[in-house]
Structures are given as structure tokens and as C-alpha cells.
N, C-alpha and C positions, 0 to 999 in steps of 0.2 A: 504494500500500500504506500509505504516512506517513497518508493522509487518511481508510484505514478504520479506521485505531488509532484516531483524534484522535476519528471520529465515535464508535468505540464507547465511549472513553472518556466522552466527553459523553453521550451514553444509558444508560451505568451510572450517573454522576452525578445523570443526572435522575431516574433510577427511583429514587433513594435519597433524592431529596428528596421525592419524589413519596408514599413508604412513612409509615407511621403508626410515631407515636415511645409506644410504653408507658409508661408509670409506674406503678409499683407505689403503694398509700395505704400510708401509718404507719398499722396499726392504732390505736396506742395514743395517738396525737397526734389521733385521728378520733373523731366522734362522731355520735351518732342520740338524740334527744329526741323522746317522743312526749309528746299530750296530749288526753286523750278526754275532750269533754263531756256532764251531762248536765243537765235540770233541776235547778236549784237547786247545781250545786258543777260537779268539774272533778277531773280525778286528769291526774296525768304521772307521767315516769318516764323511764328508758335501756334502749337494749337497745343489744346489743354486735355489732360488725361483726366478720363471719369473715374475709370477703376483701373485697379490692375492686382495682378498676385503672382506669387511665385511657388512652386512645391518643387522641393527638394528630395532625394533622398542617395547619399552616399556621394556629395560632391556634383552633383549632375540634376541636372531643370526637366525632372519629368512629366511636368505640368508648368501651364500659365496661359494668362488671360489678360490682355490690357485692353483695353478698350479706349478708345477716341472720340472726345465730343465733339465732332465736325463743327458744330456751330458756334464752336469755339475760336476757328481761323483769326491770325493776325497777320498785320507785314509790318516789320522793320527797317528796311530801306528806302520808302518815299517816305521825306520832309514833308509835302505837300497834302494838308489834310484830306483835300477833296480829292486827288488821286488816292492817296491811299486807301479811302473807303470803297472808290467803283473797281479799286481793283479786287478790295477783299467782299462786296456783295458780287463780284463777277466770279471769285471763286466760289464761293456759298448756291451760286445758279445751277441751275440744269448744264449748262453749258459745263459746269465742272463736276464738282461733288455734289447736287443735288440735295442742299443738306437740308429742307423742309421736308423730302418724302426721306433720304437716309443720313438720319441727324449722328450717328456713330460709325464708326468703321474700327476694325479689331483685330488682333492678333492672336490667334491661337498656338500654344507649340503640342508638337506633336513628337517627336521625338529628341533625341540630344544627346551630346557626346559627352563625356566627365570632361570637365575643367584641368586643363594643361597647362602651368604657367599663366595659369588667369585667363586661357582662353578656350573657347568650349564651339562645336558647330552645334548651331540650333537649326531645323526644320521647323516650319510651320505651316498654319493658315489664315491668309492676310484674305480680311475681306472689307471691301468700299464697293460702295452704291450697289449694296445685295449681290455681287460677285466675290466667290472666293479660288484663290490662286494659290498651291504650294510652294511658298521660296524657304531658301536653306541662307542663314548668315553668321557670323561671327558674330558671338557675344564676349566680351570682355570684363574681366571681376576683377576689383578692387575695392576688398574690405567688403564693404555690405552696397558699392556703390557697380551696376551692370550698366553698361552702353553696348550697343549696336549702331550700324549703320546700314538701314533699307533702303535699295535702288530700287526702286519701284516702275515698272511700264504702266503708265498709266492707262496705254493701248487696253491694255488685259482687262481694266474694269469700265471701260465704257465713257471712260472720260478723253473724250474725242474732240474738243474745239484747239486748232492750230494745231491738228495732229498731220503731219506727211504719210502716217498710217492707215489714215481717212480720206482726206481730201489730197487734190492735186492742184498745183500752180501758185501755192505759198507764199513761196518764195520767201523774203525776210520777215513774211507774218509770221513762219513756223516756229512752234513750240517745242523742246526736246519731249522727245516720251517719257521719258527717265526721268522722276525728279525722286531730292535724297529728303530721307528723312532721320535725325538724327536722335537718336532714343538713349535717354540717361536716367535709369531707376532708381529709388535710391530706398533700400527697404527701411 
């Protein structure tokens, strides 16, 4: 009887180490930096995280969730107030992100490598304007602080104004499909 204590004991134990450990992100310590090129110049900006978490277990991110409050969009590089607001309700439009019909856009991971010298490959699934796409990227750890850097096709989710992807004859209206977004968690 002593010996099937001692083994359940040891099988609760293991399952416990075996379980994924959550962490919640500090919003407010967290960040998201976008930056969209196109001929001839370049705009950036912030947009703000709703949620986000991280699950752990044995060095390695085998869960997470962060979520994007589209309607959150800023830009940083026009001085000019009134530029700078038709260009961030030009993002917020149909034309970009759609954020009245999809106000979040999100990261899921799906798989992941243990952590190498602070750095780990994550898989996931990225989805904007109700499309979701698997991209694989570097995440890097420092202390309790993770960054990434997503190159994003914006082809892939339907966000098609000044795309060469879509349209023809552009020319220096085109827009890169690519734009980066720059992610810094901070649990």
C-alpha cells in the first residue's frame, strides 16, 4: 500500500511538471511597431495590444495568444495633424484593415522550438481581416522581456489598395506588400 502512495505521489508530481506554466503580458510595458513601405518614403506607427499570454513549459512557448486592437492604429512620422489622421482613418478603411467589420487581428502559436541562447523559432497563426496564414519567426528572450519581428504580405489577407499584387500600372503609387511589425512583450 506505502508503495502505491509513493508511486502516485511521483505521477502527480510528474504531471505537474509535465503541464504548461501561463503568463499573462503587461499590457502597458508591451509593444507593437508597424512600418509600411512604399516608393519613395515609408510611414510607421503603434497599435495597441488587447490581450496577450504566454504558456510555457520546459524553456519552450507551447502556447500563446496576443491579440491586436486594430482600432487602435497610430503614425509617428507626419508632423502635420490633418495628414496624419486621413492617413490613419485610410488605414482603419476597407481599403486597409477594415477595422469597423474586423476590429482585432491575432497571433496564435502553434508550435516552437526551446530557447537557444535567447532564441527560439516560433510557428504560428497570424490572422487580419478574418484570414488566417501560417508564418514561422524568431523570437528572442531577454529576462522576462520577448521580441519578434513579423514580415507580413499583406497580399495574403486581402489588404489590396496600392498593391502591384492586384492592380497594374502603379507605378510610384505602389505600396510594398511587406510591411514589418515589430513585437516586444514584456510579461
Amino acid at each position: 500500500m506505502k508503495t502505491i502512495k509513493i508511486l502516485a505521489v511521483l505521477f502527480f508530481s510528474a504531471t505537474l511538471s509535465l503541464s504548461a506554466q501561463k503568463s499573462e503580458v503587461n499590457i502597458s510595458k508591451s509593444t507593437v511597431e508597424w512600418t509600411g513601405k512604399k516608393i519613395g518614403g515609408a510611414h510607421n506607427g503603434d497599435v495597441k495590444i488587447k490581450s496577450a499570454f504566454l504558456d510555457f513549459r520546459n524553456d519552450e512557448i507551447v502556447g500563446a495568444k496576443v491579440v491586436i486592437d486594430m482600432t487602435s492604429i497610430t503614425n509617428a512620422d507626419l508632423e502635420d495633424e490633418g495628414y496624419k489622421q486621413k492617413l490613419i482613418g485610410h488605414l482603419k478603411s476597407d481599403d486597409f484593415f477594415g477595422v469597423e467589420k474586423f476590429p482585432t487581428a491575432s497571433f496564435e502559436v502553434a508550435k516552437s522550438t526551446k530557447f537557444k541562447d535567447g532564441k527560439a523559432s516560433v510557428t504560428g497563426n497570424l490572422t487580419i481581416k478574418g484570414k488566417t496564414e501560417e508564418i514561422t519567426v524568431d523570437v528572442f528572450k531577454e529576462g522576462a522581456k520577448y521580441s519578434a519581428q513579423l514580415k507580413v504580405d499583406r497580399s495574403k489577407f486581402d489588404v489590396r489598395y496600392g498593391s502591384n499584387s492586384f492592380f497594374d500600372n502603379l507605378g510610384d503609387k505602389a505600396i510594398d506588400d511587406i510591411f514589418i511589425l515589430d513585437i516586444k512583450l514584456t510579461l
